[in-house]
Gaussian input, Z-matrix of N, CA and C with variables (Angstrom, degrees):
# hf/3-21g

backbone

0 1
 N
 C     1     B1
 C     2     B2     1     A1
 N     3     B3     2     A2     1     D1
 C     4     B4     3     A3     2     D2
 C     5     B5     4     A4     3     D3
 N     6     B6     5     A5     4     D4
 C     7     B7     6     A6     5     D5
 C     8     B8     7     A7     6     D6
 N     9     B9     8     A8     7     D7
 C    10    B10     9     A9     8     D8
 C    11    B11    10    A10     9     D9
 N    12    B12    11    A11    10    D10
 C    13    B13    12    A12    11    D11
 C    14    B14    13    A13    12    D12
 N    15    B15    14    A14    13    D13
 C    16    B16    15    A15    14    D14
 C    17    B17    16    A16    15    D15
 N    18    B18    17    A17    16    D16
 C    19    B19    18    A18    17    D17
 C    20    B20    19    A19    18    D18
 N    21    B21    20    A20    19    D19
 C    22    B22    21    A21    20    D20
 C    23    B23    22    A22    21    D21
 N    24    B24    23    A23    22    D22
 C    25    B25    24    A24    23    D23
 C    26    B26    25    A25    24    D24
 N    27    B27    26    A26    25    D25
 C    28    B28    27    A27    26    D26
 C    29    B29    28    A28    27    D27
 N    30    B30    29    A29    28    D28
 C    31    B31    30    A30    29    D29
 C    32    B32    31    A31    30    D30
 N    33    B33    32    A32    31    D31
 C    34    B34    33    A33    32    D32
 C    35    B35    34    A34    33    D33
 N    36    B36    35    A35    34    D34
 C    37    B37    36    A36    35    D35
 C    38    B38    37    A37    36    D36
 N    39    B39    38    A38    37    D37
 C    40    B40    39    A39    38    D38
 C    41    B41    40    A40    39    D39
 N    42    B42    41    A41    40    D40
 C    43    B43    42    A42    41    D41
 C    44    B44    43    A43    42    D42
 N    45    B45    44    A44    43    D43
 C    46    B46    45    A45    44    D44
 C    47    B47    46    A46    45    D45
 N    48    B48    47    A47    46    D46
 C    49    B49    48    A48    47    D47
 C    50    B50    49    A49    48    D48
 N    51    B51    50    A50    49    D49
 C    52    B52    51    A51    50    D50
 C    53    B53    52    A52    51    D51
 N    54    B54    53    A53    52    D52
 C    55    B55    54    A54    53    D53
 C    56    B56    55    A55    54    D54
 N    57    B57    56    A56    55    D55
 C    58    B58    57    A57    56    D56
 C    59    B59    58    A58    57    D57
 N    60    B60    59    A59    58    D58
 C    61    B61    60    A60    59    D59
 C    62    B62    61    A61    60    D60
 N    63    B63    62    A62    61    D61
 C    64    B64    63    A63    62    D62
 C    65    B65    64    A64    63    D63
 N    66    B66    65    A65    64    D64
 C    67    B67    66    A66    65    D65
 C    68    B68    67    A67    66    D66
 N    69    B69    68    A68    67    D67
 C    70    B70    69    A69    68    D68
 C    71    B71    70    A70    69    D69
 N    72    B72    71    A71    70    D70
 C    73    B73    72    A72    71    D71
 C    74    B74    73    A73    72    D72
 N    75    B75    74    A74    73    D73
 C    76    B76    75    A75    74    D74
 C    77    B77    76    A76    75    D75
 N    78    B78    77    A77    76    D76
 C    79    B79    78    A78    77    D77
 C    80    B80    79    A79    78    D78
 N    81    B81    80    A80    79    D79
 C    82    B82    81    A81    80    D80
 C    83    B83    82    A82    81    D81
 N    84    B84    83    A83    82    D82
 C    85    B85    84    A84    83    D83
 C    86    B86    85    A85    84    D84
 N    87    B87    86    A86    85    D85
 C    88    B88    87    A87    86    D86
 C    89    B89    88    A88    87    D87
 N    90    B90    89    A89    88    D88
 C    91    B91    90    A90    89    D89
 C    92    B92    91    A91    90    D90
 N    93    B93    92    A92    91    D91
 C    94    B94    93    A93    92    D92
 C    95    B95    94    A94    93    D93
 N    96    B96    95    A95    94    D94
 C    97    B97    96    A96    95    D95
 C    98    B98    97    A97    96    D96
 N    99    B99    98    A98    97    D97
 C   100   B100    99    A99    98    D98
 C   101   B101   100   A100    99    D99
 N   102   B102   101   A101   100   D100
 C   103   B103   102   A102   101   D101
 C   104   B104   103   A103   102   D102
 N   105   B105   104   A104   103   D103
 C   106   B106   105   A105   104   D104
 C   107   B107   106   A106   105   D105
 N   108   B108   107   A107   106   D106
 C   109   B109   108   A108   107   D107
 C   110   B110   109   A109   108   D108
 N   111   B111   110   A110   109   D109
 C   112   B112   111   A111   110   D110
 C   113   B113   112   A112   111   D111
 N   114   B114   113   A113   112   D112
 C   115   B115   114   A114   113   D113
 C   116   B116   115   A115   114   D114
 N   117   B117   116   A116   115   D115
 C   118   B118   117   A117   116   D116
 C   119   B119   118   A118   117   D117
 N   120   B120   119   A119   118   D118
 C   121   B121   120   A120   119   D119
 C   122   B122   121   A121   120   D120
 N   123   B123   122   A122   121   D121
 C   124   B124   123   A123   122   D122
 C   125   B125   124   A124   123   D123
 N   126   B126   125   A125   124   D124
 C   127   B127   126   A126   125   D125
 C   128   B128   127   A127   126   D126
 N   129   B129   128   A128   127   D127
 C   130   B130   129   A129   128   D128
 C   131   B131   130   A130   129   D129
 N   132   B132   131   A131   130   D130
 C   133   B133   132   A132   131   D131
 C   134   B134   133   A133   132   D132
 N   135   B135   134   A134   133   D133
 C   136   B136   135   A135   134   D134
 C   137   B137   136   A136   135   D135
 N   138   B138   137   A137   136   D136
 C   139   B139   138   A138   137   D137
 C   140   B140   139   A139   138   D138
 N   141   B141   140   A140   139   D139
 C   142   B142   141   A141   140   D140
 C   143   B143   142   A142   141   D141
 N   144   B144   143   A143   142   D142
 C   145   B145   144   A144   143   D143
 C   146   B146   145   A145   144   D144
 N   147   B147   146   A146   145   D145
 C   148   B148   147   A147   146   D146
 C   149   B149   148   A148   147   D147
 N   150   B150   149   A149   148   D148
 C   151   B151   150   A150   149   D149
 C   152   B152   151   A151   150   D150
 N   153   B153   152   A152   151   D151
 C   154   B154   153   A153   152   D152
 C   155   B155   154   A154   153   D153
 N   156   B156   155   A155   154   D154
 C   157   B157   156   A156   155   D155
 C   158   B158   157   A157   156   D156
 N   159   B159   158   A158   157   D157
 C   160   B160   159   A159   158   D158
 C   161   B161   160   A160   159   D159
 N   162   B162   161   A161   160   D160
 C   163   B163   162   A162   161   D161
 C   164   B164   163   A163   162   D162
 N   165   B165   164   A164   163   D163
 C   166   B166   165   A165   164   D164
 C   167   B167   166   A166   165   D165
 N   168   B168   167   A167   166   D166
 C   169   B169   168   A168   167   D167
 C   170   B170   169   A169   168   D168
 N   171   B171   170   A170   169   D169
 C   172   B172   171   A171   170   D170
 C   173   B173   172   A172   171   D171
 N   174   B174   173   A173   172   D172
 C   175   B175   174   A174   173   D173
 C   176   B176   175   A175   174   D174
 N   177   B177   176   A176   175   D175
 C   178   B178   177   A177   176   D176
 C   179   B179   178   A178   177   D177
 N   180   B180   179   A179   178   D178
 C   181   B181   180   A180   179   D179
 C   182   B182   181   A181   180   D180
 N   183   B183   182   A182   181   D181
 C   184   B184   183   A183   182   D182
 C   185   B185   184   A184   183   D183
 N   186   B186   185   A185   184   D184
 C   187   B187   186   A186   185   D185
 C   188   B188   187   A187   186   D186
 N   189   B189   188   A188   187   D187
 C   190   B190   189   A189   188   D188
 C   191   B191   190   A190   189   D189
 N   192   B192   191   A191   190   D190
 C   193   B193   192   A192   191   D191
 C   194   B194   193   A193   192   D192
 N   195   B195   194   A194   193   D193
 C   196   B196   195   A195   194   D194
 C   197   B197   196   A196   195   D195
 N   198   B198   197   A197   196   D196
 C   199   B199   198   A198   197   D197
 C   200   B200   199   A199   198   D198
 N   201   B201   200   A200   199   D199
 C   202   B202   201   A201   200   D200
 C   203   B203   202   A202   201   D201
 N   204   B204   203   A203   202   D202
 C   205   B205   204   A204   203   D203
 C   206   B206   205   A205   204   D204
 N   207   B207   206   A206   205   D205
 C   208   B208   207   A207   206   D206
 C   209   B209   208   A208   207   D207
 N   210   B210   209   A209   208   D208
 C   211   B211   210   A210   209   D209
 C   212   B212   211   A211   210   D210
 N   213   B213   212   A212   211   D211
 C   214   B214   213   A213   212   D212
 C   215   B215   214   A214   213   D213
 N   216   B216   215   A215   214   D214
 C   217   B217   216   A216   215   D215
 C   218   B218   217   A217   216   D216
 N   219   B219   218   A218   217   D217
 C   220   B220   219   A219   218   D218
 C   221   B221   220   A220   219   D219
 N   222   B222   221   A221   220   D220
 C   223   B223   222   A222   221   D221
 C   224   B224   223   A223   222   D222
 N   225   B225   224   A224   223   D223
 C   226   B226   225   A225   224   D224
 C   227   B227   226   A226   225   D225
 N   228   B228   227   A227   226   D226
 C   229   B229   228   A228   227   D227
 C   230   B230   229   A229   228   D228
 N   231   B231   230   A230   229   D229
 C   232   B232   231   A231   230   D230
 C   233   B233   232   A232   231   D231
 N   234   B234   233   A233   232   D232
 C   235   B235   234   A234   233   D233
 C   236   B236   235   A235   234   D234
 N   237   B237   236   A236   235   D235
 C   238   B238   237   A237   236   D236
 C   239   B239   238   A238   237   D237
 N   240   B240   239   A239   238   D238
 C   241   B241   240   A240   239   D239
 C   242   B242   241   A241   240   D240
 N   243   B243   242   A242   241   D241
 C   244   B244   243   A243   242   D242
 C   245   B245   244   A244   243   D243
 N   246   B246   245   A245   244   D244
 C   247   B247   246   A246   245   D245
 C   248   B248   247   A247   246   D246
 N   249   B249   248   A248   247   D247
 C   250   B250   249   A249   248   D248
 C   251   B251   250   A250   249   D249
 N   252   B252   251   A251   250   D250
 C   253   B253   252   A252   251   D251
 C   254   B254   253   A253   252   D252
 N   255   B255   254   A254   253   D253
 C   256   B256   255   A255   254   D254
 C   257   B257   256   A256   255   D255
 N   258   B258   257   A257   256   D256
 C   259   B259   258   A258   257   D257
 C   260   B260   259   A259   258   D258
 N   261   B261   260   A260   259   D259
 C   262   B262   261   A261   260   D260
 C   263   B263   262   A262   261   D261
 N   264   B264   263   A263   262   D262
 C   265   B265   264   A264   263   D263
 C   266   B266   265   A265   264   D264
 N   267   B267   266   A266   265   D265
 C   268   B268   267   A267   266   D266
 C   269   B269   268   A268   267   D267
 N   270   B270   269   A269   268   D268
 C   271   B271   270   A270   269   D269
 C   272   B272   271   A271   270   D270
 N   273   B273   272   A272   271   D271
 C   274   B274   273   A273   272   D272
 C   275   B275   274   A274   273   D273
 N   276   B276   275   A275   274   D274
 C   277   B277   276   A276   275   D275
 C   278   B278   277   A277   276   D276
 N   279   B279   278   A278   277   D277
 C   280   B280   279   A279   278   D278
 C   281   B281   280   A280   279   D279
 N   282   B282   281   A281   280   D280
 C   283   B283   282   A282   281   D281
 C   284   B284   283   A283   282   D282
 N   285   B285   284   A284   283   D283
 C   286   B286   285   A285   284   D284
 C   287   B287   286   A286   285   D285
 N   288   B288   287   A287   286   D286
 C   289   B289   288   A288   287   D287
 C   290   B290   289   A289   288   D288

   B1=1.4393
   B2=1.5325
   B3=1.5221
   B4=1.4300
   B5=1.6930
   B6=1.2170
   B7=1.7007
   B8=1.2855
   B9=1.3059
   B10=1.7423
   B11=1.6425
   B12=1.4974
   B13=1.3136
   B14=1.4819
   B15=1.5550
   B16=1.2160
   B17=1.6390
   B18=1.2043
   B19=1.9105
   B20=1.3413
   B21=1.2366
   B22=1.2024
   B23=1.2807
   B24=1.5748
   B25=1.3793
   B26=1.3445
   B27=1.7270
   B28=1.4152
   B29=1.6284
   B30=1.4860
   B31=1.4316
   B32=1.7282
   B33=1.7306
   B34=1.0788
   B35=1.6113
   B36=1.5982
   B37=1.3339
   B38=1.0654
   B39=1.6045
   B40=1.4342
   B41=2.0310
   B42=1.2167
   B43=1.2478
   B44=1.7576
   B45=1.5963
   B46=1.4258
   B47=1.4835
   B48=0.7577
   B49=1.5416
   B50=1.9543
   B51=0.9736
   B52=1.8930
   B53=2.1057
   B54=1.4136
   B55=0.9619
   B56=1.6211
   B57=1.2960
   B58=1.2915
   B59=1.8965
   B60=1.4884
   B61=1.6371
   B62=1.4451
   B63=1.5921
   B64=1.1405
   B65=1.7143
   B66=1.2776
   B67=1.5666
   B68=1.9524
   B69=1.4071
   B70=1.7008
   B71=1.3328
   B72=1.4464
   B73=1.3570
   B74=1.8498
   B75=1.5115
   B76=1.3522
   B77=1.6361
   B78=1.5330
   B79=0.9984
   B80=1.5768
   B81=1.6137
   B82=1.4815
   B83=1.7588
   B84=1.2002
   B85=1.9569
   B86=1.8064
   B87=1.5611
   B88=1.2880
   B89=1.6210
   B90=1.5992
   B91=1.1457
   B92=1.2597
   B93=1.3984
   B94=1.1878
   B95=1.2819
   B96=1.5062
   B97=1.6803
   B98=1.0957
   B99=1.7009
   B100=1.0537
   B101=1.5321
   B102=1.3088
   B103=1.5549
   B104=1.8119
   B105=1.7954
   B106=1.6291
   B107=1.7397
   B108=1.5764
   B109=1.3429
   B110=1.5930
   B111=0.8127
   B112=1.8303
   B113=1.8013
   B114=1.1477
   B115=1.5226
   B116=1.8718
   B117=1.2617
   B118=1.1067
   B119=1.7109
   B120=1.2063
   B121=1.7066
   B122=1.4059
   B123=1.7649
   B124=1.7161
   B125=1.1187
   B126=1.2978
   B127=1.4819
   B128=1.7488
   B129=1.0823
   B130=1.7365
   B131=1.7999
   B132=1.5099
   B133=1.0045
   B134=1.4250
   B135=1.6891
   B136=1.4522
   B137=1.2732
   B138=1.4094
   B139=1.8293
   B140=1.7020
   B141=1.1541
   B142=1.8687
   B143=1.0019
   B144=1.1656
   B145=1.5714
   B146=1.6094
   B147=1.3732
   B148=1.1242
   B149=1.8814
   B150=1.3048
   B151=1.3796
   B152=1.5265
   B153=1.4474
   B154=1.7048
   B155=1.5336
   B156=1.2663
   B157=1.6253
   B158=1.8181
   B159=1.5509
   B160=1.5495
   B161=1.3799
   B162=1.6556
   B163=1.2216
   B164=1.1793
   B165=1.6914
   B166=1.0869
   B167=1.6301
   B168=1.2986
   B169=1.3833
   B170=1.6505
   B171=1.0447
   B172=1.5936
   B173=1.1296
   B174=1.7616
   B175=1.4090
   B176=1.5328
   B177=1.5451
   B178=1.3809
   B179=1.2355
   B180=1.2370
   B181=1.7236
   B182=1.7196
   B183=1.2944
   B184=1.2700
   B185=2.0591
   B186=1.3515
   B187=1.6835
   B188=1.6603
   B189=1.7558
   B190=1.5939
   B191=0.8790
   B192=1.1771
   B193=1.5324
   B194=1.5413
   B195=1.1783
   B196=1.5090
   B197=1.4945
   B198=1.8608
   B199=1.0523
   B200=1.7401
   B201=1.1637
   B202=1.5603
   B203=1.2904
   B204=1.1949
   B205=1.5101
   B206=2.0744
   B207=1.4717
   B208=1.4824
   B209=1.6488
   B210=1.9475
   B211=0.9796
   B212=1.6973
   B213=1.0596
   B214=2.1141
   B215=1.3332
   B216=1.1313
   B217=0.8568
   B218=1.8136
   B219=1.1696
   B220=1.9727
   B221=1.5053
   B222=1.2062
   B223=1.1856
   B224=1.5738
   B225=1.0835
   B226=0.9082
   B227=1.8719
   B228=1.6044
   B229=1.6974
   B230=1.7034
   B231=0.8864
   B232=1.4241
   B233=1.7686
   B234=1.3144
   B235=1.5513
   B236=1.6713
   B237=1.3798
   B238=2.2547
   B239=1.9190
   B240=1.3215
   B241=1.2393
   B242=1.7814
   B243=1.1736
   B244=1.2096
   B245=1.8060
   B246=1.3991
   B247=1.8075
   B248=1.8896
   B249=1.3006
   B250=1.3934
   B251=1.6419
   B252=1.4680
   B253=1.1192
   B254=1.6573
   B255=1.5052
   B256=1.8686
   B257=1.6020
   B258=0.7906
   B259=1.8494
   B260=1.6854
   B261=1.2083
   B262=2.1511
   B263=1.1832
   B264=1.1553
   B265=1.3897
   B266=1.5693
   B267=0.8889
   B268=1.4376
   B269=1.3134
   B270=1.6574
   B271=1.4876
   B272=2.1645
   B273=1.0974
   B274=2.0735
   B275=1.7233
   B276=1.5120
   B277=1.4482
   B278=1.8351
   B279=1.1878
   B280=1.7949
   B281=1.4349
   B282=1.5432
   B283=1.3757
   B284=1.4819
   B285=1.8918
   B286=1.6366
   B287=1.6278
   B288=1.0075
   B289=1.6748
   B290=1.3010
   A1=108.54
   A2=120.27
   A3=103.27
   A4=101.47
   A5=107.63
   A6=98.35
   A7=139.87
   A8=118.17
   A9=110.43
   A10=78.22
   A11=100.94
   A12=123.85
   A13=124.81
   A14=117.14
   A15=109.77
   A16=103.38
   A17=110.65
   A18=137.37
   A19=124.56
   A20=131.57
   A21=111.03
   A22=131.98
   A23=115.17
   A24=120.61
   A25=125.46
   A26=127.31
   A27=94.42
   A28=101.72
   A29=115.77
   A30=116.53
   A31=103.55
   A32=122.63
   A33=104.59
   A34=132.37
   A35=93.53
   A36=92.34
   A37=151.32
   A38=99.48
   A39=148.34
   A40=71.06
   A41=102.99
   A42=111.28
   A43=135.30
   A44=100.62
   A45=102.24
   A46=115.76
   A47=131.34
   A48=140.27
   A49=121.24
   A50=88.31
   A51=91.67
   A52=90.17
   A53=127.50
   A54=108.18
   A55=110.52
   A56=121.79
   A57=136.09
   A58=130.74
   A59=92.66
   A60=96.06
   A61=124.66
   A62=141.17
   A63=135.81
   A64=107.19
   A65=110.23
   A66=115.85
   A67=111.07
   A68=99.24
   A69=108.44
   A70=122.79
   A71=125.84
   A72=142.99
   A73=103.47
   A74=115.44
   A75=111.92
   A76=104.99
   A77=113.42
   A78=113.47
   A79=115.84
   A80=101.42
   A81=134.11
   A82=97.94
   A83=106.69
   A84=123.00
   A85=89.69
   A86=104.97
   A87=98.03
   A88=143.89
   A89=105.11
   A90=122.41
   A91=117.85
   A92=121.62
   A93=157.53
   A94=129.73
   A95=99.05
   A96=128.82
   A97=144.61
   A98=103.61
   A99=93.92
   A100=154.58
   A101=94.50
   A102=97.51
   A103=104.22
   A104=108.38
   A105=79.79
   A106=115.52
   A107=121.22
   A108=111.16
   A109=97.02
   A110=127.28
   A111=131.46
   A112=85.92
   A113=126.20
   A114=140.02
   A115=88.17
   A116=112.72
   A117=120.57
   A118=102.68
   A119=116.82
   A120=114.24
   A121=109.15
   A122=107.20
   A123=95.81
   A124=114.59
   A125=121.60
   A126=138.67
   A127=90.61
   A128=114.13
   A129=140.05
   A130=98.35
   A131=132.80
   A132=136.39
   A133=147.94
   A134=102.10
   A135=108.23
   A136=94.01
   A137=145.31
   A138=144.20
   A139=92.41
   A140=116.73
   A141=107.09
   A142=132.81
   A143=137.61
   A144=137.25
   A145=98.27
   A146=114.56
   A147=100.63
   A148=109.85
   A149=98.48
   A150=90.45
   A151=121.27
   A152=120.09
   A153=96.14
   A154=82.72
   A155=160.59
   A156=134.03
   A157=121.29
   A158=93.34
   A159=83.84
   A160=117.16
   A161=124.30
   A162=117.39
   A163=117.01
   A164=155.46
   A165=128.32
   A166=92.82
   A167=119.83
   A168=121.33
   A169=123.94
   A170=107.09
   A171=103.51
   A172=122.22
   A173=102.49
   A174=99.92
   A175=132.40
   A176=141.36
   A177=117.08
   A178=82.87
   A179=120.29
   A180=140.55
   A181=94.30
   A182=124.70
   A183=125.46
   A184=108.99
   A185=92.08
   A186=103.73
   A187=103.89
   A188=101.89
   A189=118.46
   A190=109.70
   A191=118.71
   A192=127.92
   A193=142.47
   A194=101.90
   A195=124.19
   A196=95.20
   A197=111.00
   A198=113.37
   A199=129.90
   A200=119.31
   A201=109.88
   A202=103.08
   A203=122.48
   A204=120.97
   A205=116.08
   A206=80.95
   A207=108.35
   A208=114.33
   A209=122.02
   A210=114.47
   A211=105.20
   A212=112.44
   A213=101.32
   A214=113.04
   A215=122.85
   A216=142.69
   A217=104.54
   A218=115.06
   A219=108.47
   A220=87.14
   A221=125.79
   A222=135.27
   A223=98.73
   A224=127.75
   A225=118.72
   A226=135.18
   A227=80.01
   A228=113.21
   A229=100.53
   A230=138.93
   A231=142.58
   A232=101.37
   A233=116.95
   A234=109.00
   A235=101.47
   A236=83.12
   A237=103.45
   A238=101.72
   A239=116.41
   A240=109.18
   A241=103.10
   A242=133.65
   A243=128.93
   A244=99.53
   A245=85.46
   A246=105.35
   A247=91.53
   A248=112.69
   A249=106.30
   A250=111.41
   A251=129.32
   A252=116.62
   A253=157.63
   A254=70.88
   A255=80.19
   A256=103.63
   A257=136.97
   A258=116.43
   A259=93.53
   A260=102.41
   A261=127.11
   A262=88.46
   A263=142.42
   A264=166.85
   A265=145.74
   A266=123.13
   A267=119.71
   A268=116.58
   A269=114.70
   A270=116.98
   A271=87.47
   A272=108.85
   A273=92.63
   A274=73.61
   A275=148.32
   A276=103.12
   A277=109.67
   A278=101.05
   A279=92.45
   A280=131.42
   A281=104.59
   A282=111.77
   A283=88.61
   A284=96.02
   A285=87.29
   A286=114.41
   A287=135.52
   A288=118.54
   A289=89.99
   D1=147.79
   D2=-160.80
   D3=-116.69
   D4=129.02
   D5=177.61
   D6=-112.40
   D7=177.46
   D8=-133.76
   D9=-133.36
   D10=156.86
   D11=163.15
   D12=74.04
   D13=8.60
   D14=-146.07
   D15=-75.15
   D16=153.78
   D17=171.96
   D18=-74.77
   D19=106.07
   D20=157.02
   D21=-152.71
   D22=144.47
   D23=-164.71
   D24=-94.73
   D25=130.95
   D26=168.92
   D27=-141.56
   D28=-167.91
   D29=-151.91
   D30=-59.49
   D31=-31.55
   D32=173.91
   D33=-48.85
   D34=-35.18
   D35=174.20
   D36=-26.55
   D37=-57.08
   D38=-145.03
   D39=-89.61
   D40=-90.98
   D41=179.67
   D42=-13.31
   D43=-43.40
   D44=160.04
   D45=-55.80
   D46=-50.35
   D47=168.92
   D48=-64.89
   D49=-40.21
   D50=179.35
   D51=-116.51
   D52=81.29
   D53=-173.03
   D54=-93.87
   D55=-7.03
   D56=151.05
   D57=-52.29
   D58=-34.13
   D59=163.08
   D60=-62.96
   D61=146.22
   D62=171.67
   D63=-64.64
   D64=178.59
   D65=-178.97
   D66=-71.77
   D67=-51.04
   D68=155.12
   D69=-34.47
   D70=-48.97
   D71=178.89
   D72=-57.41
   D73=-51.21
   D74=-163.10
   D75=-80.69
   D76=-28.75
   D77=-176.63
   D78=-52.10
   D79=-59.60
   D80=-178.59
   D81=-44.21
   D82=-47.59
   D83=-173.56
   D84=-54.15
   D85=-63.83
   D86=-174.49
   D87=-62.87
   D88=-17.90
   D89=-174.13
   D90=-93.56
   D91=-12.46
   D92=154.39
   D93=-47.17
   D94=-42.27
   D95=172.45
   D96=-115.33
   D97=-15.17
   D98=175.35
   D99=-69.43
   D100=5.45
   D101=175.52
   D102=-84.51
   D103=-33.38
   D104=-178.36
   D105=-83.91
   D106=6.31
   D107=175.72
   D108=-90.43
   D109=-10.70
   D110=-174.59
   D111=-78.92
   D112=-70.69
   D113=-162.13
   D114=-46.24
   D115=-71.05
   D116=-159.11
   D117=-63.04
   D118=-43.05
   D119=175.77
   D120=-48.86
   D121=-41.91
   D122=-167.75
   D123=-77.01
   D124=1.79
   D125=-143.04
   D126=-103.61
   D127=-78.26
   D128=174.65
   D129=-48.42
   D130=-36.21
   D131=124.91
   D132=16.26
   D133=-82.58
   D134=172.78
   D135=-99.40
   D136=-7.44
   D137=171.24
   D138=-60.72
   D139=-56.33
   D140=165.37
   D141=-76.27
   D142=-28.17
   D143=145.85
   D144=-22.07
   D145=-71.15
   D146=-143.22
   D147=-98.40
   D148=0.06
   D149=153.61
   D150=-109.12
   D151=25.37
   D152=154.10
   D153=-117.12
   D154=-38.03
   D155=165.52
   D156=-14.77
   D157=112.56
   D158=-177.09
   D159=-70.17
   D160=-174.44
   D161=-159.04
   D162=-75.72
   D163=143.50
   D164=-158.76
   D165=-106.58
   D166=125.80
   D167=161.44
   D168=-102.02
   D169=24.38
   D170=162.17
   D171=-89.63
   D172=142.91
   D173=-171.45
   D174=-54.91
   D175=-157.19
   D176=177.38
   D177=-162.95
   D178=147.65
   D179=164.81
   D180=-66.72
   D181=104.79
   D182=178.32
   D183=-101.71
   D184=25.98
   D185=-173.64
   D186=-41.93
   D187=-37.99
   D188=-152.70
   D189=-93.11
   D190=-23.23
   D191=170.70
   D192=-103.21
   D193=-30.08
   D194=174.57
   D195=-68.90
   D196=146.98
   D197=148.93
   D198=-64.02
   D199=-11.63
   D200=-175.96
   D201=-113.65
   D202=4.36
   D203=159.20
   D204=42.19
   D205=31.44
   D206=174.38
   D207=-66.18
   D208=-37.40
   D209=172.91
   D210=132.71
   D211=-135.60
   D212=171.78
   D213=-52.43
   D214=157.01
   D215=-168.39
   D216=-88.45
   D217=170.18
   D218=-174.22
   D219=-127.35
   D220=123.80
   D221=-151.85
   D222=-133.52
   D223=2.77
   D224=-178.62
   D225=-117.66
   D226=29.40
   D227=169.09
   D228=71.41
   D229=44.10
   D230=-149.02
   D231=-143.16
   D232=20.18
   D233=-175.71
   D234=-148.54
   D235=73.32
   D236=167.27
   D237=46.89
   D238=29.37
   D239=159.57
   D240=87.23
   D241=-24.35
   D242=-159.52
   D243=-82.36
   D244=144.11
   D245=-153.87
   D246=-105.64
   D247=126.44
   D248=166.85
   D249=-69.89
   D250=133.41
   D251=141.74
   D252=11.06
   D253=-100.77
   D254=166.35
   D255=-95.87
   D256=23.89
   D257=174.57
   D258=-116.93
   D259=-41.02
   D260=-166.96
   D261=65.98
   D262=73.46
   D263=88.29
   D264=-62.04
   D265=110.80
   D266=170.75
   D267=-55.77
   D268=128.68
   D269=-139.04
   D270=-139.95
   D271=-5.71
   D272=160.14
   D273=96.03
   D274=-19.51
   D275=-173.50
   D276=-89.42
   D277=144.04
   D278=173.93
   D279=-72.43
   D280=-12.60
   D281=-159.54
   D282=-102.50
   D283=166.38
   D284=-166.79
   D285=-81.18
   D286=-179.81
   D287=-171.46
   D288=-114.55

């Protein structure tokens, strides 16, 4: 599978910013951290993924989620205004979720 976007940091980096530290110093800065700038990249990551993904309008088996566990979801704004949650869709249950 081929992948996209990849990150990467190295002691110059660090250095543009701390340009007073030795090259040892940024390394040490980096090796130090890198798991929480990795955490935080993947993090900031799927926050863009999912805002340039356009909106998804296909319907969804809301069996799992809906309170009436009726099955698809009614998507077509036609059920007393009540907005699902996680889809922000109107999903056919009447009661409030």
């Amino acid at each position: 599978m081929r992948q996209y976007a990849k990150v990467v940091w190295t002691a110059a980096d660090v250095a543009g910013l701390r340009p007073g530290w030795s090259f040892t110093e940024c390394e040490e800065f980096l090796r130090k951290n890198s798991r929480h700038i990795q955490d935080r990249l993947i993090e900031l990551g799927w926050e863009v993924i999912e805002a340039l993904l356009p909106e998804d309008t296909t319907p969804r088996d809301c069996s799992t989620c809906c309170h009436n566990n009726k099955g698809a979801c009614d998507y077509d704004g036609d059920c007393d205004g009540i907005t699902h949650p996680k889809w922000n869709r109107n999903c056919g249950d009447k009661r409030a979720h």
